[in-house]
DRENPA-3360 file (N, C-alpha, C; in nm, 2 decimals, always signed):
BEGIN
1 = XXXXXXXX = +8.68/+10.49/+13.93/+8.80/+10.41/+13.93/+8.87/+10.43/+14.07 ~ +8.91/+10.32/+14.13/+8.98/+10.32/+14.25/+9.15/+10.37/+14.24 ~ +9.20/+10.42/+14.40/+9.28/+10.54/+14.35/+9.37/+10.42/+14.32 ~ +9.48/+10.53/+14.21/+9.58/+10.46/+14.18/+9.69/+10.36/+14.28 ~ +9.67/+10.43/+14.42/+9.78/+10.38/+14.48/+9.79/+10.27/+14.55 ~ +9.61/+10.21/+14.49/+9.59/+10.05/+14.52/+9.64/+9.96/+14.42 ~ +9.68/+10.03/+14.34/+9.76/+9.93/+14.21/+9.89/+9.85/+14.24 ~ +9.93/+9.77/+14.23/+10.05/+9.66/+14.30/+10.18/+9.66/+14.21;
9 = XXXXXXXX = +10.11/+9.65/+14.04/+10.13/+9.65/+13.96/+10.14/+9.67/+13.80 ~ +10.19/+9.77/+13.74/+10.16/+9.85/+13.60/+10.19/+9.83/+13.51 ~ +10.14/+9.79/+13.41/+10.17/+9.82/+13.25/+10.16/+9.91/+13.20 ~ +10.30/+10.00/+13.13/+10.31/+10.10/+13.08/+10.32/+10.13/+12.87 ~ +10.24/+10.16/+12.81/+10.24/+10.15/+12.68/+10.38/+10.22/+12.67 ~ +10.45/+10.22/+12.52/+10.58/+10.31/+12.55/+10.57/+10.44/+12.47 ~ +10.53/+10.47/+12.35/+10.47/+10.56/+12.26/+10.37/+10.57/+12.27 ~ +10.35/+10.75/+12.34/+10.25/+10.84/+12.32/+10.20/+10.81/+12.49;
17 = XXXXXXXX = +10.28/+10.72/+12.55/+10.29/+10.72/+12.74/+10.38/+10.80/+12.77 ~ +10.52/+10.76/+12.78/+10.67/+10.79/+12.83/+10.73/+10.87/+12.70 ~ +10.72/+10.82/+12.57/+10.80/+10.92/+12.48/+10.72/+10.92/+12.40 ~ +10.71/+11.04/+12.29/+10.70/+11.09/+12.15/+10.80/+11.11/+12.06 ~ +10.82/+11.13/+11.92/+10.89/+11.17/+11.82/+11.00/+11.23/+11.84 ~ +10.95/+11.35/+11.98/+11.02/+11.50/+12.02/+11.09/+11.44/+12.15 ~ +11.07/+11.35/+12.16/+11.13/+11.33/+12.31/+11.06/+11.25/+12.46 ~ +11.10/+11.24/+12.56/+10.99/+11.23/+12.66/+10.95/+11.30/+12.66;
25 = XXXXXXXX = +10.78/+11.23/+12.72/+10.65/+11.32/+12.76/+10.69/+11.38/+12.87 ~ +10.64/+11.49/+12.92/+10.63/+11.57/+13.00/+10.59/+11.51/+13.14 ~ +10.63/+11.46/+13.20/+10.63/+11.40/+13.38/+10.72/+11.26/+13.36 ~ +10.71/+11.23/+13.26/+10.79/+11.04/+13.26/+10.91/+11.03/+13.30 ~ +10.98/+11.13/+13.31/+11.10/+11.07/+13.39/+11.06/+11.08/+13.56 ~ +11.02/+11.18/+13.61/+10.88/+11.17/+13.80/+10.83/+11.04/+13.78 ~ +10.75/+11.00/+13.68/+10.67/+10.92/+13.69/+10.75/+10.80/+13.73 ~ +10.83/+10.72/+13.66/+10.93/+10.63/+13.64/+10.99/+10.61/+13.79;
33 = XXXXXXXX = +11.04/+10.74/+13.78/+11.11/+10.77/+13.91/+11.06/+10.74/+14.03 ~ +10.88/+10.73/+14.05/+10.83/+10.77/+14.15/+10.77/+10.59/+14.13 ~ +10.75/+10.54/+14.06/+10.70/+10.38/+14.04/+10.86/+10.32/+14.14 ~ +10.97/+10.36/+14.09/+11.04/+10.33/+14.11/+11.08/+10.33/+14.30 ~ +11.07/+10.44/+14.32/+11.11/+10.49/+14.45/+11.03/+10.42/+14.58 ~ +10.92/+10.37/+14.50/+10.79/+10.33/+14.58/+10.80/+10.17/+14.57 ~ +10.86/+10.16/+14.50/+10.91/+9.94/+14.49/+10.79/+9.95/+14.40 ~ +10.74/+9.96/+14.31/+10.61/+9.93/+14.24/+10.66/+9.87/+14.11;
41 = XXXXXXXX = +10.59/+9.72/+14.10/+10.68/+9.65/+14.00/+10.60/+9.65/+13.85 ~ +10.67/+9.69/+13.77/+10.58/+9.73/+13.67/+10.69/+9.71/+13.51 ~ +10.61/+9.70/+13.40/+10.71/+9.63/+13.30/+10.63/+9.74/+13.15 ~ +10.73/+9.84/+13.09/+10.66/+9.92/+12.92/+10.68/+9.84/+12.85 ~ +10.52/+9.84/+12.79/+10.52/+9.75/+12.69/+10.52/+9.81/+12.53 ~ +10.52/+9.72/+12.44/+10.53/+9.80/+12.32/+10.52/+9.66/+12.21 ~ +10.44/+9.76/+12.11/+10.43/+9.65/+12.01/+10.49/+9.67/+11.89 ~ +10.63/+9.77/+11.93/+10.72/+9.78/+11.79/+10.82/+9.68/+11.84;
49 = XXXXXXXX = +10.83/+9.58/+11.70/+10.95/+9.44/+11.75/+11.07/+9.53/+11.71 ~ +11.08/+9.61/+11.64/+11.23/+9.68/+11.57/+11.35/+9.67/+11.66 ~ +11.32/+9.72/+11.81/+11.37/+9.72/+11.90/+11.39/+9.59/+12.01 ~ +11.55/+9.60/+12.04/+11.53/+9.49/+12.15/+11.55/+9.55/+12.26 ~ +11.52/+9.48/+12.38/+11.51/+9.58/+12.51/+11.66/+9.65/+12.55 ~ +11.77/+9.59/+12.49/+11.89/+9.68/+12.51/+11.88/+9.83/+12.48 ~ +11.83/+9.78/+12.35/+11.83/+9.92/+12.22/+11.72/+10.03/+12.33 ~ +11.61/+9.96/+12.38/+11.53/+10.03/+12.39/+11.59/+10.13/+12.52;
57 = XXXXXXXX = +11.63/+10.07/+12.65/+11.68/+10.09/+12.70/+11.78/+10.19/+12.67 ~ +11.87/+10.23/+12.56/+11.99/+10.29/+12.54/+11.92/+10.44/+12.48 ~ +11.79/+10.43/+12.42/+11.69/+10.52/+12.35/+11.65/+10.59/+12.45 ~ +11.59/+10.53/+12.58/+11.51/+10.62/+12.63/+11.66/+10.69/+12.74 ~ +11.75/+10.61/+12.74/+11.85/+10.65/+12.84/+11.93/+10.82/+12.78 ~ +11.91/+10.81/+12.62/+11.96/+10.95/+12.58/+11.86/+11.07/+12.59 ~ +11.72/+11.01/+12.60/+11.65/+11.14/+12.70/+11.58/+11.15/+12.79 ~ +11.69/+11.04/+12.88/+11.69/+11.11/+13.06/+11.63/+11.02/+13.17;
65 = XXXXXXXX = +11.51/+10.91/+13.05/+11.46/+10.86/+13.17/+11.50/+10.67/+13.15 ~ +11.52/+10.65/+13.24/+11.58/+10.52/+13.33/+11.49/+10.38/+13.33 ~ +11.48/+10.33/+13.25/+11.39/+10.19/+13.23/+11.53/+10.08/+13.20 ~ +11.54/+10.00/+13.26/+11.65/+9.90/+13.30/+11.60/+9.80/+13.17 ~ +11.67/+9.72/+13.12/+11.61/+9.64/+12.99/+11.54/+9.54/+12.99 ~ +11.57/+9.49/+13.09/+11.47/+9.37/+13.17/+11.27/+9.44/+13.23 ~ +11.25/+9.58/+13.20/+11.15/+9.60/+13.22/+11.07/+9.60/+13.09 ~ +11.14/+9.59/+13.01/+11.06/+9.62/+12.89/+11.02/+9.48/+12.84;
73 = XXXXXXXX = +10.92/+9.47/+12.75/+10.86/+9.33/+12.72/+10.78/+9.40/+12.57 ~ +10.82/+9.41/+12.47/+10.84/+9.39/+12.34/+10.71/+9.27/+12.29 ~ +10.69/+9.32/+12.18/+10.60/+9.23/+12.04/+10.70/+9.10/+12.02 ~ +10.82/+9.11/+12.01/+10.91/+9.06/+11.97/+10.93/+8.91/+12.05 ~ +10.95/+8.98/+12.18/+10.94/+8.90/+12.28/+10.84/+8.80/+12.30 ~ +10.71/+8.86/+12.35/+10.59/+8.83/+12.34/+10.55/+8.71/+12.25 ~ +10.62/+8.73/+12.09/+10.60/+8.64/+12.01/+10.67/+8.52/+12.03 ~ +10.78/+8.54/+12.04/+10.88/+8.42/+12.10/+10.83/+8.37/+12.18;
81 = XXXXXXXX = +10.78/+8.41/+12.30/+10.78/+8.29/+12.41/+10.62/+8.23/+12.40 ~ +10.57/+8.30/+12.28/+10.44/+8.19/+12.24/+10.46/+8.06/+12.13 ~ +10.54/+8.13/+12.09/+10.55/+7.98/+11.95/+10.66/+7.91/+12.07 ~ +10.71/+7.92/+12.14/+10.81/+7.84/+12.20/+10.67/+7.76/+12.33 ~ +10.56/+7.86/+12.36/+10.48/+7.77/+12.47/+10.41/+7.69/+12.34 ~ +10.35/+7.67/+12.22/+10.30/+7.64/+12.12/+10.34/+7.51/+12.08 ~ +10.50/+7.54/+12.01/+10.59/+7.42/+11.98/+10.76/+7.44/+12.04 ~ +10.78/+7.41/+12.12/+10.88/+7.43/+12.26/+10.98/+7.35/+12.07;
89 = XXXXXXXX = +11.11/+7.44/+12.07/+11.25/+7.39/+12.02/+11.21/+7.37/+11.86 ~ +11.12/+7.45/+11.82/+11.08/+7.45/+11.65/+11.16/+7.52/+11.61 ~ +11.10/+7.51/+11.47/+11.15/+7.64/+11.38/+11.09/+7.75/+11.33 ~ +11.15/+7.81/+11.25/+11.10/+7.92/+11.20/+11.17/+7.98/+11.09 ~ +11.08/+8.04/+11.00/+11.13/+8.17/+10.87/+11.11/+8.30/+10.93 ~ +11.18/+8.39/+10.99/+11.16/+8.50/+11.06/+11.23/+8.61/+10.96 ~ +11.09/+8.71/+10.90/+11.09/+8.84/+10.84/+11.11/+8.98/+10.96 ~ +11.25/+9.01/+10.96/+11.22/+9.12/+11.05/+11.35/+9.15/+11.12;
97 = XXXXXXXX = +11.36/+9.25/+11.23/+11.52/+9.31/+11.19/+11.54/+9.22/+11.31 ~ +11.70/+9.27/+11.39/+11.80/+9.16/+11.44/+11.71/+9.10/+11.56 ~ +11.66/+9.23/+11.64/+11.55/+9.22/+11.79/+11.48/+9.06/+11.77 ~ +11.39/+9.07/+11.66/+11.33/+8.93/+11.63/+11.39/+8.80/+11.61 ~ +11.49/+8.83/+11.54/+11.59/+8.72/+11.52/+11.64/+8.66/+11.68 ~ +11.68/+8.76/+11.73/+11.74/+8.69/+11.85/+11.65/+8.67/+11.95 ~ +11.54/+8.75/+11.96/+11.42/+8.71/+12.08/+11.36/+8.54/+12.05 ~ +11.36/+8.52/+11.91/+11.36/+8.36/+11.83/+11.44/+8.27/+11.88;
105 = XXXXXXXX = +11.60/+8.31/+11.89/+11.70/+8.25/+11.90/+11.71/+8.20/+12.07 ~ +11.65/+8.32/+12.13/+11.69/+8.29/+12.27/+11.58/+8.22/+12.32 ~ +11.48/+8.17/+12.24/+11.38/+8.03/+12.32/+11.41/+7.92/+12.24 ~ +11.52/+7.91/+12.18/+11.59/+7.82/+12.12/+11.49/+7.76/+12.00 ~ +11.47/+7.87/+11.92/+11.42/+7.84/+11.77/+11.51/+7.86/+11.69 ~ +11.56/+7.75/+11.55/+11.64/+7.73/+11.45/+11.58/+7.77/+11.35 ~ +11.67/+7.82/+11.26/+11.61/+7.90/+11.11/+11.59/+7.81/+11.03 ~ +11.48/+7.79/+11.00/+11.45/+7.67/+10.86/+11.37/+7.74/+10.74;
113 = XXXXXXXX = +11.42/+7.74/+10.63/+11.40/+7.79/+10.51/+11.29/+7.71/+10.41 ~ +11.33/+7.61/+10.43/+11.26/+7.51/+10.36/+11.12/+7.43/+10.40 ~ +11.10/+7.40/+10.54/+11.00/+7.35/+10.60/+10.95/+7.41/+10.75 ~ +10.95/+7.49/+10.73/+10.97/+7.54/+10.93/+10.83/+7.54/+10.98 ~ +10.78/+7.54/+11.09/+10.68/+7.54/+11.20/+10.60/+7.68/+11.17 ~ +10.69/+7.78/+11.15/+10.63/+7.92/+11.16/+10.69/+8.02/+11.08 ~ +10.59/+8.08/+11.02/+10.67/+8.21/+10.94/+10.62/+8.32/+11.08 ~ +10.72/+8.39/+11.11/+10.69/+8.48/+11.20/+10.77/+8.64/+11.15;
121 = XXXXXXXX = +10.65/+8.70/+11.13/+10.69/+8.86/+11.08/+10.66/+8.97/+11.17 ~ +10.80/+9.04/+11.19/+10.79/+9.13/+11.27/+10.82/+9.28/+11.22 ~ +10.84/+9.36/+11.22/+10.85/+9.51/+11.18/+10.98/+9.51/+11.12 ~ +11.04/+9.58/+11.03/+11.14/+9.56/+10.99/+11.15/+9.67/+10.84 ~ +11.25/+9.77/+10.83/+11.21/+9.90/+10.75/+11.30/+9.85/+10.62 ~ +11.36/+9.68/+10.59/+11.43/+9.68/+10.49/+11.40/+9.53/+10.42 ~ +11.23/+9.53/+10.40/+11.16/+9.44/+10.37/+11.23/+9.40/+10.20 ~ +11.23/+9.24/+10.18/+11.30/+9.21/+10.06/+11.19/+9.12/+9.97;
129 = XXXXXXXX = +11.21/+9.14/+9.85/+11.08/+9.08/+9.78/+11.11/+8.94/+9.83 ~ +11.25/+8.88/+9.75/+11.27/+8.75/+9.77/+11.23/+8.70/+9.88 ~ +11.24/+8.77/+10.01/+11.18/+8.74/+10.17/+11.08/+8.69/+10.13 ~ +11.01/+8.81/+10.16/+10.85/+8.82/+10.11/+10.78/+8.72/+10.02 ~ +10.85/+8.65/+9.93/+10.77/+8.59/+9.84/+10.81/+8.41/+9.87 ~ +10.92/+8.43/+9.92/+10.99/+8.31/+10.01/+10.87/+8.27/+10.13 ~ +10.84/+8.38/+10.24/+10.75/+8.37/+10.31/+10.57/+8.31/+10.27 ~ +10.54/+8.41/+10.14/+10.42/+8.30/+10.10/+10.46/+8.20/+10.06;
137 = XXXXXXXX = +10.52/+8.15/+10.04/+10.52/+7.99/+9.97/+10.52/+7.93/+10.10 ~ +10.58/+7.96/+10.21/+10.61/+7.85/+10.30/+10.50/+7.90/+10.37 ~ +10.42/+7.96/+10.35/+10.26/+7.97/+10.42/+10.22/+7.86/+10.36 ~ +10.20/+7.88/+10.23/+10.12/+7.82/+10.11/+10.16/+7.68/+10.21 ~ +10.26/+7.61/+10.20/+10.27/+7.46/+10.22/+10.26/+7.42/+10.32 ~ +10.23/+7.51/+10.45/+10.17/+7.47/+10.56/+10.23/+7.51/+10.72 ~ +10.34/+7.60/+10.66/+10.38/+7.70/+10.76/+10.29/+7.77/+10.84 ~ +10.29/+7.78/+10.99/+10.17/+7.85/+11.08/+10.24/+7.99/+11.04;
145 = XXXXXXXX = +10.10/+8.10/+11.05/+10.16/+8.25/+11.01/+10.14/+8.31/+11.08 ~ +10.22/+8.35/+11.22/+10.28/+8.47/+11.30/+10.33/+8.60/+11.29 ~ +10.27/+8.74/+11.33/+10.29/+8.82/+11.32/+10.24/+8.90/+11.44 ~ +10.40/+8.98/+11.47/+10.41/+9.07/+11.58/+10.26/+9.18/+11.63 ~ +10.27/+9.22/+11.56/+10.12/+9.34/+11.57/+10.06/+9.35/+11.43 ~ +9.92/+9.45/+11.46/+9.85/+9.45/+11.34/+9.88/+9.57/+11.29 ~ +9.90/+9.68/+11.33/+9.94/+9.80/+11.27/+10.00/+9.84/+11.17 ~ +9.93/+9.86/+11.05/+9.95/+9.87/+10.90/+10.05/+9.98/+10.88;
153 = XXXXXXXX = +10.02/+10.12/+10.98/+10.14/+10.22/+10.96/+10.20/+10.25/+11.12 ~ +10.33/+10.29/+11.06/+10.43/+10.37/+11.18/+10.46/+10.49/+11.13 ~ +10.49/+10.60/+11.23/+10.52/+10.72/+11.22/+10.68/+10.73/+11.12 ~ +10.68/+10.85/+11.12/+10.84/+10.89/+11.06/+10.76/+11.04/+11.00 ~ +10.90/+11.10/+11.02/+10.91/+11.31/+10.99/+10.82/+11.28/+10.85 ~ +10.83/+11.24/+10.75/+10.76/+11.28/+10.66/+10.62/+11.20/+10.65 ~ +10.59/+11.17/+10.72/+10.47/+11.11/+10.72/+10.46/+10.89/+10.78 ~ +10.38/+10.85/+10.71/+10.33/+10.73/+10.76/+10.43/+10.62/+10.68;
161 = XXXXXXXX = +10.44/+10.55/+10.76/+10.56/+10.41/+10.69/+10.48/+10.28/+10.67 ~ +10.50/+10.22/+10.55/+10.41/+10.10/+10.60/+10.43/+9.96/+10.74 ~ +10.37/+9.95/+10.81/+10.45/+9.86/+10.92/+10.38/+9.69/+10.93 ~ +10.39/+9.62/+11.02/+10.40/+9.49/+11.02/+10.24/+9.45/+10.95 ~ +10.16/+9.52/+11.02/+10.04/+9.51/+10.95/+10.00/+9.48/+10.78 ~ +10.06/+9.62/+10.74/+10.04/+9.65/+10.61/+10.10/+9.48/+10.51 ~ +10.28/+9.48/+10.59/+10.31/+9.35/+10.50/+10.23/+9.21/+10.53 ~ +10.18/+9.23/+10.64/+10.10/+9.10/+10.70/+9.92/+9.07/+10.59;
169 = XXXXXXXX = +9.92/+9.20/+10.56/+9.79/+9.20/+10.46/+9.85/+9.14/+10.33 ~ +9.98/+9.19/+10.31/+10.00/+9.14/+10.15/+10.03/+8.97/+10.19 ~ +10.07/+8.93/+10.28/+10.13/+8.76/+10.26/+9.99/+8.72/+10.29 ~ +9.87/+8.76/+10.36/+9.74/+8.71/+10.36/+9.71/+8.66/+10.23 ~ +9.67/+8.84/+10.16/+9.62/+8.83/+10.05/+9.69/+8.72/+9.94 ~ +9.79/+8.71/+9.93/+9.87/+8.61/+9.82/+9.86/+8.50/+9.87 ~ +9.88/+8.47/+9.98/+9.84/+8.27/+10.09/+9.73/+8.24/+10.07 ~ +9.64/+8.32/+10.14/+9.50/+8.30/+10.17/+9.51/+8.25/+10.33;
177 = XXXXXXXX = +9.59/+8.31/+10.36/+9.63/+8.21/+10.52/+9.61/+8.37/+10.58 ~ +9.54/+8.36/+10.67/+9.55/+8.51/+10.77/+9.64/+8.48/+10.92 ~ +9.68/+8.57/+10.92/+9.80/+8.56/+11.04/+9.76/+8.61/+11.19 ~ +9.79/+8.50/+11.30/+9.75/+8.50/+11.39/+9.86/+8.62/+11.46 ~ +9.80/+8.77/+11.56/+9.91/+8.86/+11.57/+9.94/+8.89/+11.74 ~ +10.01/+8.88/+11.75/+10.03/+8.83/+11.90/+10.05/+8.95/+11.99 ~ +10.05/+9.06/+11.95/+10.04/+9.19/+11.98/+9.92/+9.29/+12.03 ~ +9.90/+9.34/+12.10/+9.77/+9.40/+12.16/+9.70/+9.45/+12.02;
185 = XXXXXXXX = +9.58/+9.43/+12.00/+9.51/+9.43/+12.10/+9.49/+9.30/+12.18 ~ +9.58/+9.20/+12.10/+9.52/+9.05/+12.17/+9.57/+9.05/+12.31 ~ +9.50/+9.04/+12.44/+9.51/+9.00/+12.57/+9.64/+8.90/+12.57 ~ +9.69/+8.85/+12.53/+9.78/+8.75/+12.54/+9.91/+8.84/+12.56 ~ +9.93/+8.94/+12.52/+10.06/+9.04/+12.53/+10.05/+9.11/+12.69 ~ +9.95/+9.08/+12.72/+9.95/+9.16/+12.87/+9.96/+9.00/+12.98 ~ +9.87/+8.95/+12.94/+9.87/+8.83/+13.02/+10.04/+8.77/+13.05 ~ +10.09/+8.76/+12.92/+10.25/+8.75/+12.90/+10.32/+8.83/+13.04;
193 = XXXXXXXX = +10.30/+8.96/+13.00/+10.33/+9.09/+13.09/+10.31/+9.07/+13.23 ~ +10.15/+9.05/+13.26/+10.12/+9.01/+13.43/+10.22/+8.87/+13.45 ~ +10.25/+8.77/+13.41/+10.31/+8.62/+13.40/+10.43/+8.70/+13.50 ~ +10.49/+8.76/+13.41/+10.62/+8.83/+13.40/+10.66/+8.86/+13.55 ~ +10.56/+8.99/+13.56/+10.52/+9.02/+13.71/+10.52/+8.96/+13.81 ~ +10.40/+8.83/+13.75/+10.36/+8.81/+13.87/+10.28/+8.86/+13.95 ~ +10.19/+8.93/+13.85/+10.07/+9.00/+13.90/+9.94/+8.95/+13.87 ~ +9.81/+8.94/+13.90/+9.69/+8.94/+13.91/+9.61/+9.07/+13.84;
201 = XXXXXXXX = +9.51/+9.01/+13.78/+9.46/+9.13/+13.69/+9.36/+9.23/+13.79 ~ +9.36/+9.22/+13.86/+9.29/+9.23/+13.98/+9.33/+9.36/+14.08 ~ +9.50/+9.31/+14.07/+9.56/+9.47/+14.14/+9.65/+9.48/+14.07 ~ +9.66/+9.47/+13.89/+9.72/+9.60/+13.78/+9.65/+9.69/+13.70 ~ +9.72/+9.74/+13.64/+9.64/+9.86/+13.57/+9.74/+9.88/+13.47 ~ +9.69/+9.86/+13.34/+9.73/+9.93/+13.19/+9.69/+10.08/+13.18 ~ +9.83/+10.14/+13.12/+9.82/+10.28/+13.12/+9.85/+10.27/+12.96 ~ +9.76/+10.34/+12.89/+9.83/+10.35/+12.73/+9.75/+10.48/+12.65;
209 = XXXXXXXX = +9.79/+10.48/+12.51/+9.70/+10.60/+12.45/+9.68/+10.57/+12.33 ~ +9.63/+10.44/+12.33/+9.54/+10.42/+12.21/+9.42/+10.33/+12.26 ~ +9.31/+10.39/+12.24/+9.15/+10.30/+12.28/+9.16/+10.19/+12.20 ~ +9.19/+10.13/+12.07/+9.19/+10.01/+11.98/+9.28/+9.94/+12.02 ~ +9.37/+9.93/+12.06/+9.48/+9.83/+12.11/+9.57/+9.86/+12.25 ~ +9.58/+9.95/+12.35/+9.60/+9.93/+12.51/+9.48/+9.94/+12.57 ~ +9.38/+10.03/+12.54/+9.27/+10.00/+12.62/+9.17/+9.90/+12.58 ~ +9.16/+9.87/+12.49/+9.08/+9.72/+12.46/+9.17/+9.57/+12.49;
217 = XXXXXXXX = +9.29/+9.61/+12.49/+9.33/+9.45/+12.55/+9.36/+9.45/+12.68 ~ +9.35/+9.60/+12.77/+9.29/+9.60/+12.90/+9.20/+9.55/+12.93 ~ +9.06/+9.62/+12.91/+8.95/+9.53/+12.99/+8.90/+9.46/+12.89 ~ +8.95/+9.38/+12.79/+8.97/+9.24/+12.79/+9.00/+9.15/+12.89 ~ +9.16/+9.22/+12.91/+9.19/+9.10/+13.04/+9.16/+9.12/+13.17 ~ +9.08/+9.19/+13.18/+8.98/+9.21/+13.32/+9.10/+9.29/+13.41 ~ +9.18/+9.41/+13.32/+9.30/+9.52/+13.38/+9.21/+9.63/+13.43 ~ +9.19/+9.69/+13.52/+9.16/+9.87/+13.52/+9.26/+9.91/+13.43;
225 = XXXXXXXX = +9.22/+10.06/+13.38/+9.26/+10.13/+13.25/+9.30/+10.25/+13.30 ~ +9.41/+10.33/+13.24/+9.41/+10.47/+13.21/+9.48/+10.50/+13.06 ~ +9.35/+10.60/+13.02/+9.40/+10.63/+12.89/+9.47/+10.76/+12.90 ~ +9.58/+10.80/+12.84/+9.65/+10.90/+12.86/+9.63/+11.00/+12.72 ~ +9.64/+11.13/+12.73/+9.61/+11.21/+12.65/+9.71/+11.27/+12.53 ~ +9.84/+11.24/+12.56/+9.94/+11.27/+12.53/+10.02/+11.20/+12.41 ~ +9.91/+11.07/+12.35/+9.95/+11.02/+12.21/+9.86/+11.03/+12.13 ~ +9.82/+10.93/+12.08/+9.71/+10.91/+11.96/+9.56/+10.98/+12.03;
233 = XXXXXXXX = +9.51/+10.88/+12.06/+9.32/+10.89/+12.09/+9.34/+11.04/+12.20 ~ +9.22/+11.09/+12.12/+9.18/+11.24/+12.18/+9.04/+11.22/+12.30 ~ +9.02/+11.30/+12.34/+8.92/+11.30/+12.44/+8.76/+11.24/+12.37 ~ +8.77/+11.35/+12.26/+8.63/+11.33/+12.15/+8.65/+11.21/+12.11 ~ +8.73/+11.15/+12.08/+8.72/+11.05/+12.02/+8.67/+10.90/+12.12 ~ +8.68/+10.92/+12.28/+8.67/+10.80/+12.37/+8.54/+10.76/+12.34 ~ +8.42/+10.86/+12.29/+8.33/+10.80/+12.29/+8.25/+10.75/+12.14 ~ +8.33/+10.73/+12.07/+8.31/+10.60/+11.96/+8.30/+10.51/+11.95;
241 = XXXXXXXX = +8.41/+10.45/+12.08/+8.42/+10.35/+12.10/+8.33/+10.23/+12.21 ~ +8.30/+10.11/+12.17/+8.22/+10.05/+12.28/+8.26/+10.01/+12.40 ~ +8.42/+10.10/+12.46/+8.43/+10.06/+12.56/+8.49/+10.15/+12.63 ~ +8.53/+10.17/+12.72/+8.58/+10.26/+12.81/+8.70/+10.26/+12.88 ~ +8.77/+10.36/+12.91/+8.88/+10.34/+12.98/+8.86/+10.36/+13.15 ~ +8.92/+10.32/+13.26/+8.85/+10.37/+13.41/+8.92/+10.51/+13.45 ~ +8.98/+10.55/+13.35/+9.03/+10.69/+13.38/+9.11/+10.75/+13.25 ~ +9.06/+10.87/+13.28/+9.12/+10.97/+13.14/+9.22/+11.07/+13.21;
249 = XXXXXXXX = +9.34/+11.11/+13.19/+9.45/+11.20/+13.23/+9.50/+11.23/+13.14 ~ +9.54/+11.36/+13.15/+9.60/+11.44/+13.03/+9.76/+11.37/+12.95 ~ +9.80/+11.33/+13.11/+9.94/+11.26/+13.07/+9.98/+11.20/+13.19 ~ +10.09/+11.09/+13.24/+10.14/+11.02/+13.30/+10.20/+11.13/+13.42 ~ +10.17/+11.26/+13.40/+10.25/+11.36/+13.55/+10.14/+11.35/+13.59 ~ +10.02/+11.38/+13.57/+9.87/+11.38/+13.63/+9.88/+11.27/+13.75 ~ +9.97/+11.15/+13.73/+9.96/+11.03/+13.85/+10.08/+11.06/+13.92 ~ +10.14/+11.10/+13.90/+10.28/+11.12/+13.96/+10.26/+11.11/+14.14;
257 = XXX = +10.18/+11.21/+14.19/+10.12/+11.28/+14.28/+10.06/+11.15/+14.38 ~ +10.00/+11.10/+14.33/+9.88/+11.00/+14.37/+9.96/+10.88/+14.43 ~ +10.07/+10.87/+14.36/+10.17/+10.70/+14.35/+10.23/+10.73/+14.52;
% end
């Protein structure tokens, strides 16, 4: 892999890159700091919609490290400004907390209950049957079915939560309609991302720590890779997979140096 400090431009995963459970990782506020100090334009991505980039922004600001809200580029996001490139001023039934509602709202999509363009489901920890059963029917009659990411579980202290995934299997299974998910691993969330930028796949680089979904919708989109050691995917495990990342580091201080 070519050195990092030909990169123009970065995409940063946000869990299990820059923070964990416990806090920030160990170099991410240097690292941040050092993207920063160097003009290197770069945008953390994330495929939890729960959050809107305020919130997120206000999260990582209580431990220490400095990501302005306009850097971050959200599932939430992401989805919005596809059903709006899709069907520009539609509607929608939107399952999922306020982040979603308003990332909808601000490409000027209107709530329709009864007949709308898209059921769009995003993460959301206070899922309602009546929603939910509201949502299949207007699949059933010809609603397009949008959903944030595929990930069936999210973390929490006592174990695994069900997440957008998991509900996205149950409105499958009851529709028969499977839901198109606009969230990595699909290329379309980074492509979004480079737009953003204003970068070329050519001189960016995706940094993330999961091989199934940041590093596969990396070199998908023809990104150089770094998988980071410090979330999910372990070392043993890179080689299960059919693809590879262009670099393995323990964690995001490993680059600090190099930038």
């Amino acid at each position: 892999m070519e050195a990092v400090s030909t990169f123009t431009h970065w995409l940063c995963d946000l869990d299990g890159v820059l923070i964990s459970d416990d806090g920030p990782i160990d170099g991410a506020a240097d690292f941040l700091k050092r993207l920063s100090v160097t003009d290197t334009p770069f945008l953390v991505l994330t495929n939890n919609s729960l959050y809107s980039p305020e919130d997120l922004h206000k999260r990582l600001a209580s431990m220490g490290l400095d990501v302005a809200p306009e850097l971050f580029w959200t599932s939430a996001l992401a989805t919005a400004r596809y059903v709006h490139d899709q069907r520009p001023d539609g509607t929608a039934f939107v399952l999922g907390e306020a982040s979603m509602h308003e990332a909808m709202r601000e490409v000027g999509y209107g709530v329709d209950r009864s007949n709308p363009d898209y059921v769009v489901l995003g993460e959301t920890q206070h899922y309602d049957f009546d929603e939910i059963a509201l949502a299949v029917q207007l699949v059933e009659r010809g609603a397009r079915f949008i959903a944030t990411n595929p990930e069936p579980t999210g973390p929490s202290e006592n174990g695994s939560l069900p997440a957008c995934g998991a509900l996205a299997a149950l409105i499958e299974r009851s529709s028969g309609v499977s839901p198109y998910f606009v969230g990595k691993p699909n290329t379309l969330m980074l492509r979004e991302g480079l737009d953003t930028l204003g970068a070329h796949t050519g001189s960016a680089v995706m940094i993330g720590d999961r091989m199934e979904t940041d590093i596969h919708a990396g070199v998908e989109s023809g990104l150089s890779t770094i998988l980071v050691l410090s979330g999910v995917t372990t070392r043993d495990e890179v080689a299960r997979y059919p693809y590879r990342p262009g670099r393995i580091v323990d964690s995001v201080a490993e680059l600090i140096d190099e930038l």
